[in-house]
N, C-alpha and C positions, 0 to 999 in steps of 0.2 A: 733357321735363318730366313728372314722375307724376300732379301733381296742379295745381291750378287758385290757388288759396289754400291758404295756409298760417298757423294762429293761434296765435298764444303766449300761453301763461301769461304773467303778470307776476314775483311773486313765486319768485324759486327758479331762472327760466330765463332773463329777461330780461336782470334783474338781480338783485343779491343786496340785499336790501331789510333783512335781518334786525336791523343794527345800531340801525335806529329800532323796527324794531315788537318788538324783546323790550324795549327801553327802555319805550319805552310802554304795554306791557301791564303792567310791571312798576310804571307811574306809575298807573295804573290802580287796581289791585288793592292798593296803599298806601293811595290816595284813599279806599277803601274800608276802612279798618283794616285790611288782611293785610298778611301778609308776601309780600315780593317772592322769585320764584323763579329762582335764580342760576346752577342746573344747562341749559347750550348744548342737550343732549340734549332734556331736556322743554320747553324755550323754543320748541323746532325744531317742536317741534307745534302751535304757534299762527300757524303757515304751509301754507295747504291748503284747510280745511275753513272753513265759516261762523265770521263773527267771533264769533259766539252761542254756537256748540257750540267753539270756540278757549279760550273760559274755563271749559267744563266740563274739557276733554280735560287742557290744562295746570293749572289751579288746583283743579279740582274744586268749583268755585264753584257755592253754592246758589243753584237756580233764581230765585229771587225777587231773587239782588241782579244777574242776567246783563242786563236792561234797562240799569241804570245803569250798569255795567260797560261795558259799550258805548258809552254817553254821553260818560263820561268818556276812553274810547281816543281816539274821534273827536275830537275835544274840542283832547288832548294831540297827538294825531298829526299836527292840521290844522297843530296852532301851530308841534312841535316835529322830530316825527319823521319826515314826509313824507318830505324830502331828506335824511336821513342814512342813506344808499344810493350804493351803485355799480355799474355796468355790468358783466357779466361779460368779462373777456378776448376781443376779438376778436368779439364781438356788433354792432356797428354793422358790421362791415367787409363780417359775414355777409350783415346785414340788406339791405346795397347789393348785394352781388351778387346777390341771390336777385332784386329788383326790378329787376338789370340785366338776368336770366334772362326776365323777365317776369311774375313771380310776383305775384300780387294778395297782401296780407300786415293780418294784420288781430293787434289784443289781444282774448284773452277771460280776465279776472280776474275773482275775487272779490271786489277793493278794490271799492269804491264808483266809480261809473262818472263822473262828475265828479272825483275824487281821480286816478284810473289818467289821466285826461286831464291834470290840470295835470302831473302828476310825467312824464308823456313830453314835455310841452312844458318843463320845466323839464330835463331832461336830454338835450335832444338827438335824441329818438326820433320826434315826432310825422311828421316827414315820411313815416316809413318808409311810413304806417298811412294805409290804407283805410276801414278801421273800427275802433274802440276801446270795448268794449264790456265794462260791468263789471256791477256788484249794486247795485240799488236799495236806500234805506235802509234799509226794512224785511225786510231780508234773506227774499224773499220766491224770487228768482231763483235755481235752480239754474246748476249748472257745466255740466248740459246747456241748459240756457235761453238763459244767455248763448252756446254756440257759435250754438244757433239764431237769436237774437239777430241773429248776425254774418253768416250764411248768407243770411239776410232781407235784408239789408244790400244786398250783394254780389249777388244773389240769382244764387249758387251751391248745383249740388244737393251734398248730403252726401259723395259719393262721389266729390267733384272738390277736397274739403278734406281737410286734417291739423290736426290738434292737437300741438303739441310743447309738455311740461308734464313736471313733475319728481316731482308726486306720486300716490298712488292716487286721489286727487277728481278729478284733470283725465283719469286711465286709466278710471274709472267714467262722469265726463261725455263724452269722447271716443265711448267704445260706446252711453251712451243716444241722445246726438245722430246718431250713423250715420257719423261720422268716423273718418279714421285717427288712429292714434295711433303718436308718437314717443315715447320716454322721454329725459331725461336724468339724467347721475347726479351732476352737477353742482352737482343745487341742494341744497336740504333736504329731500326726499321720500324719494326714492331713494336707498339707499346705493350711496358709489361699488363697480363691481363687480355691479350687480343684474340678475342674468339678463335674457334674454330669453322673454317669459310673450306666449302665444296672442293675448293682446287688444290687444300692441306688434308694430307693424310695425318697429321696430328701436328699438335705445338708441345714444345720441349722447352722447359719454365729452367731448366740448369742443362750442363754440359751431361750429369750423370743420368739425368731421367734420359737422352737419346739411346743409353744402354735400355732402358725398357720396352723402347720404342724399333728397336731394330733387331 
């Protein structure tokens, strides 16, 4: 075994969460008077990075209405979008073996760290998990925070963890926090096909190849 623990993104590697949160950002930024953005490509950017800078990157939305913007996501997402989501291919199957391996296995998302908890208890996940560790409201937490977060937790040092995450926020937070890092090209981050770059200790093209990789 290489490493000690092993943490997952939620978004993009877990599972594929996208079909509630473009809806929802999309309910959002209506609520707001705009127009809803219907192009998959720029949707796919509001998966990754803080929910705050989510409505810059995709809508371009003027700083002053990103407060309420975010209000209103939470809001829609608690009531509507949470569960309209599914498991990638062969991801629980992974997630037992790797625990049968002996592997400690922990979440580190961006979601809201009570949100990332009910949606693994509602789909099935929570057993897997040691630790589940997301972003406080105030979206104050980095993507290196939360792996520290998890590390604390477990109190495992850096260099005995991975990150396996599908975009450049969780390849940025992997290296500030002193982890490895996985890629996959499965989710929304990464295009399928995306090399392998200095600061990925490999890319994981299915859920099942992270068994050959870990």
């Amino acid at each position: 075994m290489k490493f000690k623990l092993a943490i997952f993104d939620l978004d993009g590697t877990l599972m594929n969460t996208s079909p509630g949160i473009f809806a929802t950002a999309n309910v959002a930024v209506q609520q707001l008077g705009l127009p809803p953005e219907n192009n998959p490509q720029q949707l796919s950017k509001f998966i990754g990075p803080p929910i705050n800078q989510c409505f810059i990157n995709v809508y371009n939305l003027d700083p002053s209405l990103i407060e309420q913007a975010v209000e209103l996501y939470r809001k829609e997402y608690d009531e509507r979008g949470r569960f309209n989501a599914f498991a990638y291919p062969g991801m629980k199957e992974t997630l037992q073996s790797l625990k049968d391996r002996g592997y400690l296995l922990a979440v580190g998302t961006l979601k809201l760290e009570p949100l990332a908890n009910q949606m693994m208890e509602h789909f099935g996940f929570a057993h897997f998990f040691d630790s589940i560790r997301g972003a406080d409201s105030a979206s104050r937490l980095s993507k290196a925070d939360i792996i520290k977060n998890v590390l604390q937790d477990l109190t495992v040092p850096a260099d005995q963890a991975v990150l396996i995450g599908d975009t450049v926020h969780d390849q940025v937070g992997a290296q500030q926090a002193g982890v490895s890092f996985i890629a996959v090209d499965y989710g929304f981050g990464f295009p399928k096909g995306q090399q392998k770059e200095d600061s990925m200790l490999a890319i994981a093209r299915s859920t099942e190849e992270l068994l050959t990789l870990l």
